[in-house]
N, C-alpha and C positions, 0 to 999 in steps of 0.2 A: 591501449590506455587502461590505465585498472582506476578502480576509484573506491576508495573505503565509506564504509557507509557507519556510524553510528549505531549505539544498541534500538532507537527508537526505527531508526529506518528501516534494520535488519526486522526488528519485529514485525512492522506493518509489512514487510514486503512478504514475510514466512506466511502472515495473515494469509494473504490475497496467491499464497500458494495451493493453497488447501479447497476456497472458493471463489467467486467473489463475493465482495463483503463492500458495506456502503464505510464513508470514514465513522458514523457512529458505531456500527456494529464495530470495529476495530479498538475506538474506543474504551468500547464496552468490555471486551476481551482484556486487552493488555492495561486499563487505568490511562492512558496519555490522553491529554485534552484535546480535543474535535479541531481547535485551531492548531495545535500542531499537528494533528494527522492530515489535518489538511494541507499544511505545509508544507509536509514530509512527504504528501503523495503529489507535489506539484512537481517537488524535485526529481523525483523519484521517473513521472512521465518526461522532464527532459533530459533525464536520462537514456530511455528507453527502457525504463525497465518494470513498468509499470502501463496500464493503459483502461480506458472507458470500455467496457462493456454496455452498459444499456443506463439509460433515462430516461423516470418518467415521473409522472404527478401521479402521487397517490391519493385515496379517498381526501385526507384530509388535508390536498392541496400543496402538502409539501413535496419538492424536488424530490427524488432518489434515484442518486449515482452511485452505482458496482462499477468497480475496478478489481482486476484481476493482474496476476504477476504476468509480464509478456516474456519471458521466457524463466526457464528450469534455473536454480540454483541450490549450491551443498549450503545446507542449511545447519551443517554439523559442527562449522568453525565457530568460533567465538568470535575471533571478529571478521566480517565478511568482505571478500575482495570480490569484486566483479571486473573482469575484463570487455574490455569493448572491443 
């Protein structure tokens, strides 16, 4: 199965290759709004290609969720095909 991903998806996933990153930090980086990264990272985990690393309640109460890329991809394409 291959599945093409949009330029927002391919960015938040190149994101979460590097570290993980919570959707603000990703945010922050590339300018896309927090509800589409949210979005794009729901897809993104039922796909598999994407997945939770850790959460927890910071000092000032707020949630924080890192997500990390679940597995390796060429990030050299322009537009990004994943095979499943």
């Amino acid at each position: 199965m291959q599945v093409r991903l949009d330029p927002a998806s391919k960015r938040i996933l190149v994101a979460f290759l590097a570290s993980p990153k919570t959707p603000i930090e990703v945010s922050r980086i590339y300018g896309i709004p927090v509800a589409t990264v949210r979005e794009r990272i729901r897809r993104l985990q039922e796909l598999g290609l994407v997945h939770m690393v850790l959460t927890f309640v910071d000092s000032t109460g707020q949630m924080r969720q890192y997500y990390e890329a679940a597995l390796p991809i060429d990030s050299s394409d322009e537009e990004l095909v994943v095979e499943l």
